[in-house]
C-alpha positions in Angstrom: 77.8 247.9 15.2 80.1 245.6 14.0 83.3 246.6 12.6 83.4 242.9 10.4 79.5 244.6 8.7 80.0 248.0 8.9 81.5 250.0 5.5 84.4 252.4 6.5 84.3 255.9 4.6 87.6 256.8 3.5 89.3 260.2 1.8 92.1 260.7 -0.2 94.1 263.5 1.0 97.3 265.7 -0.4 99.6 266.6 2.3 101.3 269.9 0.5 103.2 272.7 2.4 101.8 276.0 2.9 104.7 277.6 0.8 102.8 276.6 -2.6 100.9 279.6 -1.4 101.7 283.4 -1.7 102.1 285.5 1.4 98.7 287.5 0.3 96.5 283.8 0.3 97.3 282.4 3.5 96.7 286.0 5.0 93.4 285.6 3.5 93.2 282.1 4.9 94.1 283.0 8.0 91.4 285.7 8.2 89.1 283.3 6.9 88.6 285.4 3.8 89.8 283.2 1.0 86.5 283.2 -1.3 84.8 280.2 -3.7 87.0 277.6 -1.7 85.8 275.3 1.6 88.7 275.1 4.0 89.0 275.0 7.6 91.9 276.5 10.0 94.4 273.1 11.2 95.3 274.4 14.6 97.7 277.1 14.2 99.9 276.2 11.3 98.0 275.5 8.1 94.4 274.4 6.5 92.5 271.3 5.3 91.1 272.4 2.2 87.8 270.7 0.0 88.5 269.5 -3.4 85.4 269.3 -4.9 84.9 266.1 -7.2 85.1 265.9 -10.6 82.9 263.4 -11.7 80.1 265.4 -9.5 81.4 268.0 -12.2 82.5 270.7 -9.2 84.6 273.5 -9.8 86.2 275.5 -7.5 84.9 279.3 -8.0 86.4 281.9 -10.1 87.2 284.4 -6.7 89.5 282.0 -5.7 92.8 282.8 -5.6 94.6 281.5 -8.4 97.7 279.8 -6.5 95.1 278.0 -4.2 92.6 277.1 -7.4 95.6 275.8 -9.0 96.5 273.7 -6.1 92.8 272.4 -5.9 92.7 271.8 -9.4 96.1 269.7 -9.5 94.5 267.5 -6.7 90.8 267.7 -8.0 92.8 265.9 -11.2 94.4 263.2 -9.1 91.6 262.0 -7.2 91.7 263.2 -4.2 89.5 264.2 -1.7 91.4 266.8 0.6 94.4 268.9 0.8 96.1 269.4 4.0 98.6 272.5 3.5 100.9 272.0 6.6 104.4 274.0 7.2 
């Protein structure tokens, strides 16, 4: 396959710091017990986190914890794909 033909897939992600979250969230993270929300452990320090798309009209579930649905929500509203909380 030809790089020149072939269509790349790209995402838009947020790169925030962990600190937007509380204590109690990225324990919950970090047990992978932080309900209604698709993220995935980044090594040691952090999480890549799913924003769900608007125009699909997905929202991010109710269980959620409110500091990480607001985060999701302030990305979901700027288009991107991703958020990569990082320390």
């Amino acid at each position: 396959m030809s790089t020149a033909t072939a269509e790349l897939v790209t995402f838009k992600m947020l790169d925030i710091s962990t600190a937007h979250l509380t204590t109690q969230t990225r324990a919950q993270m970090e047990q992978q017990n932080a309900e209604g929300v698709l993220f995935y452990p980044k090594g040691p320090w952090g999480w890549f986190t799913y924003v769900p798309s608007l125009a699909d009209e997905l929202t991010v579930g109710d269980e959620a914890p409110a500091d990480l649905k607001q985060c999701i929500e302030f990305a979901q509203q700027r288009g991107f794909d991703w958020i990569v909380f990082d320390c």
